[in-house]
C-alpha positions as a LaTeX table, in Angstrom:
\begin{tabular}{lrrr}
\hline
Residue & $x$ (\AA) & $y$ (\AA) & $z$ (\AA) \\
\hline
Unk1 & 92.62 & 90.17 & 98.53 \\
Unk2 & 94.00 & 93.89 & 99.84 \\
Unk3 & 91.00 & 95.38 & 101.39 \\
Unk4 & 91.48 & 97.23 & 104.86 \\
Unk5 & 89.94 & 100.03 & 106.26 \\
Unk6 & 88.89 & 101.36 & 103.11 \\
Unk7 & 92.28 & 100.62 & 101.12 \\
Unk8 & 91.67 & 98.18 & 98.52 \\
Unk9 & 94.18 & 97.66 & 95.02 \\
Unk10 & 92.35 & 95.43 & 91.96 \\
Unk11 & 94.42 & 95.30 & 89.14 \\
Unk12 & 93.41 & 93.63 & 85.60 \\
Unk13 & 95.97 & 91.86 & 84.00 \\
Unk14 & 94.80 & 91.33 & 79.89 \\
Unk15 & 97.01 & 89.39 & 77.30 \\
Unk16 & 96.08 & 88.97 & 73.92 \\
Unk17 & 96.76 & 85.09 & 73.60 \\
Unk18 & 97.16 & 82.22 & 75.44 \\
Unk19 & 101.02 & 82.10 & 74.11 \\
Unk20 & 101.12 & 85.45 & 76.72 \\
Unk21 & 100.48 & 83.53 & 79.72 \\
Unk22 & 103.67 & 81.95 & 80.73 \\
Unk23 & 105.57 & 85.54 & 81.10 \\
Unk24 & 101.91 & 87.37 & 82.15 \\
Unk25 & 102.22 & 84.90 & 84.99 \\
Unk26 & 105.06 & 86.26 & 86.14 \\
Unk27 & 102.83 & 89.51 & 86.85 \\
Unk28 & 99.82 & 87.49 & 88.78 \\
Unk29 & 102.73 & 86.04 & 91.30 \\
Unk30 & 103.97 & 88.97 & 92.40 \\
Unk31 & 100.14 & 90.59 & 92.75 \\
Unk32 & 99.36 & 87.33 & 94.99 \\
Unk33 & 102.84 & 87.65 & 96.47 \\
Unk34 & 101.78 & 91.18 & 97.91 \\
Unk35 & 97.85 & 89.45 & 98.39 \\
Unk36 & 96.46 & 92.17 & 95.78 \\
Unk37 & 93.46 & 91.28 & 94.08 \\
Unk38 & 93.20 & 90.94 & 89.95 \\
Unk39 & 91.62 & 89.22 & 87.16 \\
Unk40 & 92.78 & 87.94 & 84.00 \\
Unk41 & 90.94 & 88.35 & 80.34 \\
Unk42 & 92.69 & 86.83 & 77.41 \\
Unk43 & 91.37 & 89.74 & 74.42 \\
Unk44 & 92.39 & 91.21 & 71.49 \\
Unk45 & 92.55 & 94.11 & 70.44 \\
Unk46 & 92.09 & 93.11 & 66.79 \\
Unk47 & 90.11 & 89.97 & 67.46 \\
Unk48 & 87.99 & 90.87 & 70.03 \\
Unk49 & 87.72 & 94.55 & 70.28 \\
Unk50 & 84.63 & 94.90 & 71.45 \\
Unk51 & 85.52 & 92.55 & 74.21 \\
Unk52 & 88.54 & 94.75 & 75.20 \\
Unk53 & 86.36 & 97.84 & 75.07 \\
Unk54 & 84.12 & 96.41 & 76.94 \\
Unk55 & 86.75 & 95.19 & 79.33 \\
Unk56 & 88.17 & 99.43 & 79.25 \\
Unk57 & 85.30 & 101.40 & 79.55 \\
Unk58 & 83.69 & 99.47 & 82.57 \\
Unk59 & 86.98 & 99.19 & 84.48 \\
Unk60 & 86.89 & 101.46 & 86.66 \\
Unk61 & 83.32 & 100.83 & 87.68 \\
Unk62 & 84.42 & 97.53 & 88.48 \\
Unk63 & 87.15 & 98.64 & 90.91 \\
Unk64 & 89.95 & 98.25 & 89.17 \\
Unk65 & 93.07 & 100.91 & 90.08 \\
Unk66 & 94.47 & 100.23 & 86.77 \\
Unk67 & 95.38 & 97.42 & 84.00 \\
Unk68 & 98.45 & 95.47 & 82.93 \\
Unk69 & 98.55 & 94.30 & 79.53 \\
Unk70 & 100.91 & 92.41 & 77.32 \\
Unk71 & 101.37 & 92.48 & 74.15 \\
Unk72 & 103.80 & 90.96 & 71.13 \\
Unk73 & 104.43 & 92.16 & 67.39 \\
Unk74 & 102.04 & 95.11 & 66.60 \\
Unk75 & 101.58 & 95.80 & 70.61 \\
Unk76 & 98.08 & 97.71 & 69.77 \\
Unk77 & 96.28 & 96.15 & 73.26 \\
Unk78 & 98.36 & 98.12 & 75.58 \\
Unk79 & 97.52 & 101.68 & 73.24 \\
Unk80 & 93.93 & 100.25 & 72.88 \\
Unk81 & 92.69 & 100.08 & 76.35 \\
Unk82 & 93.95 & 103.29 & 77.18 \\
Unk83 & 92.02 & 104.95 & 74.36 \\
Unk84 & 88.97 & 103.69 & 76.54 \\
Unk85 & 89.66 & 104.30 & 79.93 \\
Unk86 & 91.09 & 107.27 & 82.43 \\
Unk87 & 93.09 & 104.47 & 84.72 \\
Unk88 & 96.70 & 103.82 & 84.33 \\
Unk89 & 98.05 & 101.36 & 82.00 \\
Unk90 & 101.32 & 99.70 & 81.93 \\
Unk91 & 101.94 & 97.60 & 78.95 \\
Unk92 & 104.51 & 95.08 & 78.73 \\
Unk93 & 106.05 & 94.40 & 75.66 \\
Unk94 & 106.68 & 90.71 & 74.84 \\
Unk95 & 108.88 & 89.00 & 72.47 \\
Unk96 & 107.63 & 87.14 & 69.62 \\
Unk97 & 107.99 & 87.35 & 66.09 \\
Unk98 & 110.85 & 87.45 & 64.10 \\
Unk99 & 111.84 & 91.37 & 65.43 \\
Unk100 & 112.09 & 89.64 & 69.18 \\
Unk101 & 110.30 & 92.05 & 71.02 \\
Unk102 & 111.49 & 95.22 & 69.69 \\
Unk103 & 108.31 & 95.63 & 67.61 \\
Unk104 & 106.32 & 95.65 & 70.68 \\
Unk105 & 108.57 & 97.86 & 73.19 \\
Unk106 & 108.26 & 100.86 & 70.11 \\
Unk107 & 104.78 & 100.24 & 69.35 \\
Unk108 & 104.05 & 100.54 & 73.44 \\
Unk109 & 106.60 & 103.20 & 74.21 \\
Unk110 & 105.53 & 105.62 & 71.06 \\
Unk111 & 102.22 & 106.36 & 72.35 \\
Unk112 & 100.75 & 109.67 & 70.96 \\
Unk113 & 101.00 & 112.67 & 73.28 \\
Unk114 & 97.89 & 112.63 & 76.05 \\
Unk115 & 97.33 & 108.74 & 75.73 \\
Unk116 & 100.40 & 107.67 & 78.29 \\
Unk117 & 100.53 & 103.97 & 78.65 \\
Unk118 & 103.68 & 103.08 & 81.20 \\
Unk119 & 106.10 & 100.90 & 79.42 \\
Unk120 & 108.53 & 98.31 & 80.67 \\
Unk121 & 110.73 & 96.00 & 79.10 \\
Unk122 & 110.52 & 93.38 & 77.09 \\
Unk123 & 108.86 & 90.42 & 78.94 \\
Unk124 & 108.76 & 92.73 & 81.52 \\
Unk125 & 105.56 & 91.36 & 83.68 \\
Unk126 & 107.34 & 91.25 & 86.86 \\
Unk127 & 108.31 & 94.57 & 86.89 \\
Unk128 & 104.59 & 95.95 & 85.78 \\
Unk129 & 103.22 & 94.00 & 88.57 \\
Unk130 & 105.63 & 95.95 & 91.15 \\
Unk131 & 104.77 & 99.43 & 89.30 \\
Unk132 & 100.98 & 98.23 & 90.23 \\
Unk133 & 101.59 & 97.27 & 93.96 \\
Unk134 & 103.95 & 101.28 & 93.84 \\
Unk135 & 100.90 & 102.52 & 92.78 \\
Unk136 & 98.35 & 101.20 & 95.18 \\
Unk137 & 101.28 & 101.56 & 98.24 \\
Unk138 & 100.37 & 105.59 & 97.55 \\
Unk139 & 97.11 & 105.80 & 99.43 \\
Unk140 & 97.83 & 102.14 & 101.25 \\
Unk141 & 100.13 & 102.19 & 104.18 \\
Unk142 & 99.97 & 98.56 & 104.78 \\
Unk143 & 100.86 & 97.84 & 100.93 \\
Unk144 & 103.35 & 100.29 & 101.54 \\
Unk145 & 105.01 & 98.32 & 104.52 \\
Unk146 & 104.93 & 95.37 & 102.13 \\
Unk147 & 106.67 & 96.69 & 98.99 \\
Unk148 & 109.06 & 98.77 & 101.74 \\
Unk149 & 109.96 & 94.97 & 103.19 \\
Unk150 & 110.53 & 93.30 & 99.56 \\
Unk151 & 112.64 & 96.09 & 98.59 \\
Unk152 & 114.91 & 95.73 & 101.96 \\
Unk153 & 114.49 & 91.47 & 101.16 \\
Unk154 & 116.28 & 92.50 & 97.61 \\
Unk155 & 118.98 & 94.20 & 99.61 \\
Unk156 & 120.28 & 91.80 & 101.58 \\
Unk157 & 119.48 & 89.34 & 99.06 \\
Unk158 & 122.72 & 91.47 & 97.52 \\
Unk159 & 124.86 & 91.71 & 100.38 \\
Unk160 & 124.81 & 88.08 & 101.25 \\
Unk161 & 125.32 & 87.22 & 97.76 \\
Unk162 & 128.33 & 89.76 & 97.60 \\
Unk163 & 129.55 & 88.48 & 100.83 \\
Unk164 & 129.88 & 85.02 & 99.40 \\
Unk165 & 132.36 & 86.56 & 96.32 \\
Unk166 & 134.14 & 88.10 & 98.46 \\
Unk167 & 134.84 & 84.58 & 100.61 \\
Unk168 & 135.51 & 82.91 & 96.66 \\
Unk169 & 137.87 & 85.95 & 95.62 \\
Unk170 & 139.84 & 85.74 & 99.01 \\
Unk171 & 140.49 & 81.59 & 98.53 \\
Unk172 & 141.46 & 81.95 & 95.09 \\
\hline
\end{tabular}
C-alpha cells in the first residue's frame, strides 16, 4: 500500500476475461513493484454492464486515482468506463482475434472528442501501469523518488548492456 502523510495512489485494474490476465498481470507487478495499492474486477462491458457501471460510477468514492483496463477485439470496456466516471482511464489494447490487436488499439485510440481514454500499445499493461505510478508521482514526492530511481535503474541497465557490445565488437 502507498499511503503517507496524506499521499495515497489506488488504481483499478478491470479486464474483460480471464484470457486478459496473463498480460493484465504484467500491470499489477509493476503497481506492487512501486507498493501502490489496486484491485482487480474481471467485467464486461457487454456481459456485465451493469457490473462495470457499477464498478465506474462508484470509483472514485472508493479512492481510486484512476482505472486500467484491457481490452481485445471490439475494445468497448476501456470507452465504457469512461462514459461513467471523471477519473483517468488508460486502456490497453490486447491482441486477440484474427485482426491481432489492431481492432482494439483503433477502437481505444478513436475515442469521441471529450471522452479521452489514454491509450498504449498493444499488450501494453506494463506501460499503463507506469503512466498510473506518473500520475500519482504528481502530488507524491516519495512515489516520485521511486519512479525517478526505476527510470535511472533503466539507464544503466543500457550502459552496462552497451558496454558489454562494445567489449564483443572490439574481440571480433
Amino acid at each position: 500500500m502507498c499511503y503517507r502523510e496524506g499521499f495515497f495512489l489506488k488504481v483499478g485494474v478491470v479486464m474483460g476475461s480471464d484470457s486478459d490476465f496473463p498480460v493484465m498481470k504484467k500491470a499489477l507487478e509493476i503497481l506492487k513493484k512501486f507498493d501502490v495499492t489496486y484491485e482487480v474486477l474481471l467485467a464486461s462491458a457487454h456481459r456485465t454492464p451493469a457490473v462495470v457501471r457499477d464498478f465506474s460510477e462508484n470509483a472514485a468514492e472508493r479512492g481510486f486515482s484512476c482505472i486500467i483496463a484491457g481490452a481485445g477485439m471490439a475494445a468497448h470496456l476501456p470507452g465504457v468506463i469512461a462514459s461513467y466516471t471523471t477519473l483517468p482511464v488508460i486502456g490497453v489494447p490486447l491482441e486477440s482475434g484474427s485482426l491481432q490487436g489492431m481492432d482494439a488499439l483503433l477502437a481505444i485510440v478513436q475515442m469521441p472528442s471529450g471522452m479521452p481514454v489514454a491509450t498504449m500499445a498493444i499488450n501494453g499493461a506494463k506501460n499503463a501501469a507506469l503512466l498510473a505510478v506518473q500520475l500519482g508521482a504528481v502530488t507524491d514526492p516519495v512515489l516520485a523518488k521511486k519512479y525517478k530511481a526505476y527510470r535511472n535503474d533503466m539507464e544503466m541497465q543500457v550502459v552496462e548492456k552497451n558496454k558489454k557490445i562494445q567489449t564483443t565488437v572490439q574481440s571480433m
